[in-house]
C-alpha positions as CSV (number, residue, x, y, z in Angstrom):
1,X,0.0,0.0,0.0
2,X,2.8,2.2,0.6
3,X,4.4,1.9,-2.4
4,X,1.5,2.5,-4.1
5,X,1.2,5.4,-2.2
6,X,4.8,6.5,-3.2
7,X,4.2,6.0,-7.2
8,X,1.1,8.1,-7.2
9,X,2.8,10.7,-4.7
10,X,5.8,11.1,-7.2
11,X,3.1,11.6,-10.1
12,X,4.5,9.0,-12.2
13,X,1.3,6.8,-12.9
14,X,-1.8,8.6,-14.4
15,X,-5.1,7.2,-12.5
16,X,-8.6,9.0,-13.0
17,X,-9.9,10.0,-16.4
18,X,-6.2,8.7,-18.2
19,X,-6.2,5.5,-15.6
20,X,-4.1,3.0,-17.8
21,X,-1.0,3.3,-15.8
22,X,0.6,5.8,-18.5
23,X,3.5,8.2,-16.9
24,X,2.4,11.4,-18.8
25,X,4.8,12.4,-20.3
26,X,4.8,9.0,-22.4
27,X,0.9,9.7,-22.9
28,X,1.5,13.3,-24.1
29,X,4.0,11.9,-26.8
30,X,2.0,8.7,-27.9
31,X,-1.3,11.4,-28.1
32,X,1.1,13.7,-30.1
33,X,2.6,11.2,-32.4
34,X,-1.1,9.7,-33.0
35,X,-2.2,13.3,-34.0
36,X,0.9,13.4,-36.9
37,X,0.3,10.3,-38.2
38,X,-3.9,10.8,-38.2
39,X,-2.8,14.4,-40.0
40,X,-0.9,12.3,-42.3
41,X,-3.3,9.8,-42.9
42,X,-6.0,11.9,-43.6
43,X,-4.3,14.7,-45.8
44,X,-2.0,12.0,-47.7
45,X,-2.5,13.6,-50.9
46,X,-1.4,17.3,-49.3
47,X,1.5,16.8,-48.1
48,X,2.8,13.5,-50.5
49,X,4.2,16.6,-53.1
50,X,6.2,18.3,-49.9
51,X,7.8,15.0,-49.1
52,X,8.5,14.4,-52.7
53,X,9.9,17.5,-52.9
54,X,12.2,17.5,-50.0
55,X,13.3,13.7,-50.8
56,X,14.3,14.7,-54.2
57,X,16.4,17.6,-53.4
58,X,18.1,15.7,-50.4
59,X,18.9,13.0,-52.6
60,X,20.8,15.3,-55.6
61,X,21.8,17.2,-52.8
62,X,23.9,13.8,-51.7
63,X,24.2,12.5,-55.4
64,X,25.9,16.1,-56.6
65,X,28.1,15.9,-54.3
66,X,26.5,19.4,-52.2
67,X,26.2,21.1,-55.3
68,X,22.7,21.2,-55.5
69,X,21.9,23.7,-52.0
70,X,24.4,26.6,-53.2
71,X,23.4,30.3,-53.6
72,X,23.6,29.6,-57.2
73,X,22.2,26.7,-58.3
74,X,18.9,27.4,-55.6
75,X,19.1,31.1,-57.6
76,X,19.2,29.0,-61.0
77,X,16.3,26.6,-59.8
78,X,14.1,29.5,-59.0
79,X,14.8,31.4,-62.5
80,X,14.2,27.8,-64.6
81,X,11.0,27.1,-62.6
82,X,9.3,30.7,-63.5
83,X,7.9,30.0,-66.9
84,X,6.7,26.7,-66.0
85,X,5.3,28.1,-62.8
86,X,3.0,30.5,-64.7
87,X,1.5,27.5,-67.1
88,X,0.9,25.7,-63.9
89,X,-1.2,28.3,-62.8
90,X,-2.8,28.7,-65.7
91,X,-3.3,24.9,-66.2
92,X,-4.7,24.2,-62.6
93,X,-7.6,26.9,-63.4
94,X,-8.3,24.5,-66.6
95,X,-7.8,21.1,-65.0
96,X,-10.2,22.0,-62.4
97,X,-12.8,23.3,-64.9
98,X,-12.0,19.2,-66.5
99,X,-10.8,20.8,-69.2
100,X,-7.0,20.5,-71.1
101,X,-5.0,23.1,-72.7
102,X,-2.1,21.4,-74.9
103,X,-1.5,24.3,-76.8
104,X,0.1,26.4,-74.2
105,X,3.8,25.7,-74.3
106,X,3.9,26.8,-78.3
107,X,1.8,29.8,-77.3
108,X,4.4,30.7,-74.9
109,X,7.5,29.8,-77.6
110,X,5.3,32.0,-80.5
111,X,5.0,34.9,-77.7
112,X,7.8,34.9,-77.1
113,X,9.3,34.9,-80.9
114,X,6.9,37.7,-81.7
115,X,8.1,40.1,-79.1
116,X,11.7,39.1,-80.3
117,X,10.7,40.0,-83.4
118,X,9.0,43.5,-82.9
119,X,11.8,44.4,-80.8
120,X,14.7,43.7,-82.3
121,X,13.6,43.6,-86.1
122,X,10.9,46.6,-86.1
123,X,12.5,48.0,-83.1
124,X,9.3,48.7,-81.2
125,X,9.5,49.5,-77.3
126,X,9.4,46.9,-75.0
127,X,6.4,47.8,-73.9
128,X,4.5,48.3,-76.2
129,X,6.1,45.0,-77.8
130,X,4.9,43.1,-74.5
131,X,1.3,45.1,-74.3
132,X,0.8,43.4,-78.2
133,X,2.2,40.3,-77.7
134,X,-0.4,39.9,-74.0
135,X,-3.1,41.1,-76.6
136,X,-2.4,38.3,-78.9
137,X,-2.5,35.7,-76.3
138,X,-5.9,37.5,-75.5
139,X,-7.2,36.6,-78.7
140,X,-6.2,33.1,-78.6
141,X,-7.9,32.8,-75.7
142,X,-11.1,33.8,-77.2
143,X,-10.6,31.9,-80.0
144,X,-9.8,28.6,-78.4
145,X,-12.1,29.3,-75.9
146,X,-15.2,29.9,-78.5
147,X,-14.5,26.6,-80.1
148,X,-15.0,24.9,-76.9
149,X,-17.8,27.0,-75.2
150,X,-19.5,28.2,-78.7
151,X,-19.2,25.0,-81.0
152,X,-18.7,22.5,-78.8
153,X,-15.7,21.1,-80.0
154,X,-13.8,19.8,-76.8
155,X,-11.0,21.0,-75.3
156,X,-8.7,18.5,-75.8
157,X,-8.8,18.8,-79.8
158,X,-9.2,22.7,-79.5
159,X,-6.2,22.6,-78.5
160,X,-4.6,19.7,-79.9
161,X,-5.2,21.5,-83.2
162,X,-4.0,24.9,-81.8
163,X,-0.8,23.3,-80.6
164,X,-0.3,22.0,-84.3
165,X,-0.9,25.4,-85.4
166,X,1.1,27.9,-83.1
167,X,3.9,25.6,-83.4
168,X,3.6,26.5,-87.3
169,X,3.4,30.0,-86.6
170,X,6.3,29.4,-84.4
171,X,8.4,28.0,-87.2
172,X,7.4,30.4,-89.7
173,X,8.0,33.6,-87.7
174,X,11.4,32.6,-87.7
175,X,12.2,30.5,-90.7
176,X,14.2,33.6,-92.5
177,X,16.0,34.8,-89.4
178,X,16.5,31.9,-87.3
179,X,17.2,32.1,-83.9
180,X,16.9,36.2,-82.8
181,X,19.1,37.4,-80.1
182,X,17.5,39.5,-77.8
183,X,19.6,42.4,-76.6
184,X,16.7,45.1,-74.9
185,X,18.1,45.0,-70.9
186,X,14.7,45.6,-69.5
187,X,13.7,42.3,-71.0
188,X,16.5,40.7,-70.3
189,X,16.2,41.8,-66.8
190,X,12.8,39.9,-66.4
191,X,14.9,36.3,-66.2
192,X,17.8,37.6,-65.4
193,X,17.6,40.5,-62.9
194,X,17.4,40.7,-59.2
195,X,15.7,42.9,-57.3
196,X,17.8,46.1,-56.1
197,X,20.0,46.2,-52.5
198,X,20.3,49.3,-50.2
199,X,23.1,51.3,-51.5
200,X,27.0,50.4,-50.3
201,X,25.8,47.4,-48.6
202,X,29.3,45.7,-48.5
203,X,28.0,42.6,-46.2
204,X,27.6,39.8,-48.8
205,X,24.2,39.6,-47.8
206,X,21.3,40.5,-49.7
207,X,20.0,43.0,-47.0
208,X,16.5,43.7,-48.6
209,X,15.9,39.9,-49.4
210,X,16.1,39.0,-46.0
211,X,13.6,41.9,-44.8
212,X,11.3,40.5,-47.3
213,X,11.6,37.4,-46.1
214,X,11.0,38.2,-42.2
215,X,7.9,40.0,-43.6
216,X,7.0,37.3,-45.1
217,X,7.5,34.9,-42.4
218,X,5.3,37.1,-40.0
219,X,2.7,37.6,-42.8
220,X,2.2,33.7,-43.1
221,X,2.3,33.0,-39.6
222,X,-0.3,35.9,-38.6
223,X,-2.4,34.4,-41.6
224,X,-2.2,31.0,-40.1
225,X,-2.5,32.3,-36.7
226,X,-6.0,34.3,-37.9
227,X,-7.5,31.1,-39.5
228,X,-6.6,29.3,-36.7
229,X,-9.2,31.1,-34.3
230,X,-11.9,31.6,-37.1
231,X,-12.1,28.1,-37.3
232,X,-11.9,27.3,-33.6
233,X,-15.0,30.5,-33.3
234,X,-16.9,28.5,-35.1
235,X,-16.9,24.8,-33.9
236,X,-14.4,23.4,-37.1
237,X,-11.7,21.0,-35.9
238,X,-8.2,22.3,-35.5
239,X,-4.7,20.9,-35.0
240,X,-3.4,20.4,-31.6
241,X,-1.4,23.6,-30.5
242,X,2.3,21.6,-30.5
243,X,1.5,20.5,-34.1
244,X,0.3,24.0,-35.3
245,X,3.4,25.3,-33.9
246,X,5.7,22.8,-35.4
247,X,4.2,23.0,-38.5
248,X,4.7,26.7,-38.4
249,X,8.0,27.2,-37.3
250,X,9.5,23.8,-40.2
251,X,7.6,26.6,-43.2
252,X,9.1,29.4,-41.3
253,X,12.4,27.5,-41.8
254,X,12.3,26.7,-45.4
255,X,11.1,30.3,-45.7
256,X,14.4,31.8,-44.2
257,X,16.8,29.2,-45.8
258,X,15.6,29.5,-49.3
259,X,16.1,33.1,-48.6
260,X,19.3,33.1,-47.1
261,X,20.1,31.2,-50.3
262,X,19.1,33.8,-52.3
263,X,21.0,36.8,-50.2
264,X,24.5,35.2,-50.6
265,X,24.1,35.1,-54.0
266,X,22.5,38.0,-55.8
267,X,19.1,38.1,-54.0
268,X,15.4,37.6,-55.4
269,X,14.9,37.1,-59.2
270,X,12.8,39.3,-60.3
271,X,11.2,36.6,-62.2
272,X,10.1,34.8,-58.8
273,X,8.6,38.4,-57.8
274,X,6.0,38.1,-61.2
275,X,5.5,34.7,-60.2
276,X,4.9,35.8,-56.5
277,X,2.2,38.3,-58.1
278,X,0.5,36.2,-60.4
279,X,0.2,33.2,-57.2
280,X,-1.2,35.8,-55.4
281,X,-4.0,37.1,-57.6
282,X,-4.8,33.8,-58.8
283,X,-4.6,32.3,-55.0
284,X,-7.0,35.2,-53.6
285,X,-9.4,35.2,-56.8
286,X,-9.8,31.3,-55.8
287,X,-10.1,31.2,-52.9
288,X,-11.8,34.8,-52.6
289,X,-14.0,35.7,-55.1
290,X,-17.4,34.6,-56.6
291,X,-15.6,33.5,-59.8
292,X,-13.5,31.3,-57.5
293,X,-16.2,29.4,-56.1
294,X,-18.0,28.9,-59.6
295,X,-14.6,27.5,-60.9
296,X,-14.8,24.5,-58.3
297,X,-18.4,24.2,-58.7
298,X,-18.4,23.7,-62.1
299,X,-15.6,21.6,-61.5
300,X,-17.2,19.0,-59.0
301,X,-20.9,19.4,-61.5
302,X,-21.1,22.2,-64.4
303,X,-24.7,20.4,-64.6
304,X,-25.6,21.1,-61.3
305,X,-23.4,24.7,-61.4
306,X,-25.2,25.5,-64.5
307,X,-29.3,24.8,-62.7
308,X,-27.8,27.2,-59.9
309,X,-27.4,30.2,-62.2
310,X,-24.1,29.5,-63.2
311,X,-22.8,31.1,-66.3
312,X,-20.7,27.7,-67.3
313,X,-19.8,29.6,-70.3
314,X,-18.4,32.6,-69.5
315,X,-16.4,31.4,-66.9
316,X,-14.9,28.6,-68.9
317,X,-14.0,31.1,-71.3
318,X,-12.4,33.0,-68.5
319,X,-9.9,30.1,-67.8
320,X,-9.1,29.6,-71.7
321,X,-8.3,33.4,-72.1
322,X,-6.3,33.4,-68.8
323,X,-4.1,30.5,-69.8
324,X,-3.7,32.0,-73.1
325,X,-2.3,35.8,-71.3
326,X,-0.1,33.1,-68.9
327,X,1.1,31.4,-71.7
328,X,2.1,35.1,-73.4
329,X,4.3,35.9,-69.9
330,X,5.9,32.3,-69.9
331,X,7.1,33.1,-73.4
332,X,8.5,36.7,-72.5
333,X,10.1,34.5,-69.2
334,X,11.4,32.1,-71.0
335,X,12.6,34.1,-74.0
336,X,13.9,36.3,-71.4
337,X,16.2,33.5,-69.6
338,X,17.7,32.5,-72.5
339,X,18.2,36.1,-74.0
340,X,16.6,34.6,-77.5
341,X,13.7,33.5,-78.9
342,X,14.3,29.8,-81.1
343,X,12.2,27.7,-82.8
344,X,12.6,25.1,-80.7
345,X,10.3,26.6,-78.0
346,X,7.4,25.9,-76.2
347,X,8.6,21.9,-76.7
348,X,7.3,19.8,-73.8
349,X,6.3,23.3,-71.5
350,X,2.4,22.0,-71.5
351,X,3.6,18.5,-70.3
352,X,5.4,20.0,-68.0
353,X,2.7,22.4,-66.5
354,X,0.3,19.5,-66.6
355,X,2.5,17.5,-64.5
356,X,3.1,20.2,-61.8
357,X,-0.8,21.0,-61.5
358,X,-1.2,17.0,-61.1
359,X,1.6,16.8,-58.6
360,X,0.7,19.7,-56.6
361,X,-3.2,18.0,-56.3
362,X,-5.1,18.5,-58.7
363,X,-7.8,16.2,-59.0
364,X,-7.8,14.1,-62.2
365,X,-11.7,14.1,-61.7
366,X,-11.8,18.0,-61.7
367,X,-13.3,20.3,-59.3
368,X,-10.0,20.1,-56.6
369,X,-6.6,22.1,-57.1
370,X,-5.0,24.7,-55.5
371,X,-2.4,26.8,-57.5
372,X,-0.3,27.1,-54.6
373,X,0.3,23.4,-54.5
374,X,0.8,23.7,-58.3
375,X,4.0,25.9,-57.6
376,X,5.2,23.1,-55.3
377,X,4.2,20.7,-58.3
378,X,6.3,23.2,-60.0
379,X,9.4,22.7,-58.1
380,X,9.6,19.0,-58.0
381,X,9.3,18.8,-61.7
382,X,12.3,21.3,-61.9
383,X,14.3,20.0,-59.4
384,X,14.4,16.7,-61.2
385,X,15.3,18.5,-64.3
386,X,17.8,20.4,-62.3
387,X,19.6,17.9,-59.9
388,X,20.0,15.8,-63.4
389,X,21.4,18.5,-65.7
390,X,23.6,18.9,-62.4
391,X,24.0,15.1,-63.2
392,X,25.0,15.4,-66.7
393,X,22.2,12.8,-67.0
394,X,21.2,12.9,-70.8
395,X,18.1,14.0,-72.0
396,X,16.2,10.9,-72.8
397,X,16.4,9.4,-69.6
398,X,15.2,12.7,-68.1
399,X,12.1,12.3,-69.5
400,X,11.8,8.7,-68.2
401,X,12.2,9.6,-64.9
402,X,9.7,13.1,-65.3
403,X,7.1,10.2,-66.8
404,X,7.4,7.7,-64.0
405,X,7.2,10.4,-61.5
406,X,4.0,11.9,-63.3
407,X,2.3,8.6,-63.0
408,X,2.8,7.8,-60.0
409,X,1.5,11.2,-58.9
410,X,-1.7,10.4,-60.9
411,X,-1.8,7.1,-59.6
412,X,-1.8,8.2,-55.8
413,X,-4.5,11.0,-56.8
414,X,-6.5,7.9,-58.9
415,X,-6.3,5.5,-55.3
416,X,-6.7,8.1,-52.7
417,X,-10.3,9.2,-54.3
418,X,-11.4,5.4,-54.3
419,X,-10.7,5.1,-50.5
């Protein structure tokens, strides 16, 4: 009796409402651990594309021999991923509508040969030669978008067709001058420029990267924080506190690193600032506006959408005239990177921007995606490509590997909806 006096005295058995002999400690562990893996469990196809992500760069991080986390190759990844970050966008607007856009990447290679073209061969201003060129994408928009909302004809030979043709275009806006060097520095600067530094900053740290990032960091957490209490004001379910925090403080992290990365080296691209815009009009008009909500509803039933006053039409020519105007700034990125415009591109871009939207969680079935989860799509396409150009891993077998990676995405998406 005394000892059992002794044992609850020192407060290492629970008794009463816990009563299984548990110390607590142990119990506040297992009940934590239980909450992860429930988390994971239940929101699988969330956070599969994070680990992915993270696996893939550890792994070329070891198989490069540390040469994949430099300043420079992270700056490098970050200026490859913008044009294909913009399609995503675009793409996961379409995708959930269950509709395809395949003519996209030679939209983006003819944009970007047609503002080479009035620039440097009619000599036209920049941007005036951009403000045309955004027009143009415009119209193909409406175009495509007419087929499939005004005829009928479905998306997937719409633009089938339209990739067959813009990649004519393509090849015939350059076939008497080849590939055209583009010398204008403000375009240049849209791939290949970095945001300014305070004056005389001799630290060999990008001062004003790091501010931005700090701001950022207290802008996602405040976000978090905000949601947090709406949804515990009214009755929704809510992480633990210990895994809110942790969760907030490993983003926080990645945040500051990836930062850091970029402030040793030159600072932030400006081409990851348009992409930071465009995320963030797109993210808000989702998530946000009326628009947003009739994109998902048509989505998950345009039948249903359509009896509830839904203009199906309009709004599915909305998504075909704003992938066409994202496909027009891919080709000015990409154009842009590679300081010419060739007829070689817009090869593969739509695969690509297919694959991030399906890897960041778009559902195959329509009516689910988020085009944040598209930019993380984004990156794990582009850190394959990267961590095997790093490689010198040839070209065929890159797209092997992008392939087997796409399908298994799909395949997790395909088995996670029949459970």
């Amino acid at each position: 009796m005394s000892s059992k006096t002794d044992v609850l005295t020192k407060g290492a058995i629970l008794t009463g409402s816990r009563g299984r002999g548990i110390p607590d400690s142990d119990y506040e562990s297992s009940n934590i651990l239980n909450e992860v893996v429930s988390l994971v469990k239940d929101n699988a196809a969330s956070y599969m594309m994070y680990f992915a992500l993270i696996v893939i760069m550890l792994v070329f991080q070891v198989w490069t021999e540390g040469k994949f986390f430099t300043a420079q190759n992270i700056s490098n990844l970050f200026n490859q991923a913008a044009y294909v970050a913009v399609l995503a966008i675009g793409m996961t607007i379409i995708l959930i509508l269950r509709h395809i856009d395949l003519s996209c990447g030679y939209v983006a290679g003819l944009s970007g040969a047609v503002a080479a073209i009035l620039m440097e061969k009619m000599g036209m201003n920049v941007w005036m030669s951009m403000f045309i060129v955004l027009a143009m994408g415009l119209a193909i928009g409406l175009y495509q978008g007419a087929l499939v909302t005004k005829i009928g004809i479905p998306a997937f030979i719409t633009t089938l067709a339209g990739m067959f043709i813009f990649r004519g275009l393509l090849t015939r806006s350059l076939a008497g001058t080849g590939t055209i060097i583009v010398t204008d520095p403000t375009f240049k600067a849209m791939c290949q420029g970095f945001i300014p530094d305070f004056p005389n900053n001799n630290t060999g740290v990008h001062i004003v990267t790091m501010i931005i990032a700090v701001i950022a960091v207290v802008i996602f957490n405040a976000f978090k924080i905000r949601s947090r209490m709406n949804r515990e004001k009214y009755g929704f379910p809510v992480a633990s506190l210990p895994i809110f925090i942790a969760g907030k403080v490993v983003v926080s992290a990645v945040i500051l690193f990836a930062a850091w990365m970029l402030a040793i080296n030159k600072g932030i691209p400006i081409s990851a600032c348009i992409v930071a815009v465009i995320l963030g009009a797109y993210a808000f008009m989702l998530s946000k506006t009326k628009l947003g909500r009739h994109i998902y509803g048509i989505g998950g039933n345009d039948q249903a959408a359509e009896l509830s006053g839904v203009d199906v039409k309009k709004v599915t020519m909305f998504a075909f005239c704003s992938m066409s105007v994202l496909a027009a700034i891919a080709g000015f990125l990409y154009t842009s990177r590679l300081s010419s415009a060739t007829p070689t591109a817009g090869l593969a871009f739509e695969m690509d921007a297919i694959a991030s939207s399906y890897i960041g969680g778009t559902a195959v079935s329509g009516g689910v995606g988020k085009v944040t989860n598209a930019i993380i799509g984004t990156f794990v396409i582009m850190s394959l490509t990267n961590g095997m150009n790093l490689m010198s891993i040839d070209i065929s077998y890159q797209y092997i590997v992008k392939g087997i990676i796409f399908i298994i995405a799909v395949a997790f998406d395909v088995k996670s909806k029949k459970k």
